[in-house]
Phi, psi and omega in degrees: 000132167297114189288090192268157183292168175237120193305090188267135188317157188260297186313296190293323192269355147305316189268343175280344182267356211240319171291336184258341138303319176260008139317306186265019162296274204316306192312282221308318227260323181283290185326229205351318176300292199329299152349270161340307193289317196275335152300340166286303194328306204277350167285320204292319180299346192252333171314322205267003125312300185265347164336295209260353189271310209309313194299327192292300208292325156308309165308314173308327186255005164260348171254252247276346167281335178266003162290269166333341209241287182314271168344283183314305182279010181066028205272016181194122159331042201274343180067203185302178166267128204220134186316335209269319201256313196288338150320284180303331205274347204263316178256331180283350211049231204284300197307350184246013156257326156308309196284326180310303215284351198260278201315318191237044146265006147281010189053022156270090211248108147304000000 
């Protein structure tokens, strides 16, 4: 048996492709702002990081060469070099290298 189509209002199967559309519009449309946003949210976050990581990571490696530079050449008493000073000079920068060389012409040696 032959099956006849079924004839639908024009009016109706307009407005029903129009509901559903401009449903998955609106959705389509929040997704995307939303997107937008947590991509700013996280450039801003990874900026405002390696700015200030960049900055750190220069102190640092400027208190352990000068921590290296003091030592070799003997310019402070500080004696050998000890994981415990390359520490502090690794998290304080040029200032945890300053505070080693002032602590150990007072004879405290870390």
């Amino acid at each position: 048996m032959i099956e006849k189509p079924v004839i639908r209002h024009p009016e109706l199967i307009h407005r029903n492709i129009l509901s559903l559309s401009s449903s998955n519009h609106i959705s389509n449309m929040i997704e995307t702002i939303l997107m937008i946003i947590v991509a700013i949210a996280i450039a801003a976050i990874l900026f405002f990081f390696l700015r200030n990581g960049l900055k750190l990571l220069i102190n640092a490696v400027c208190g352990v060469v000068i921590l290296f530079i003091v030592s070799y050449f003997n310019l402070a008493p500080i004696g050998d070099l000890s994981v415990a000073q390359v520490i502090v000079c690794a998290v304080g920068g040029i200032l945890g290298a300053a505070l080693l060389i002032i602590l150990s012409f007072f004879g405290i040696v870390i």
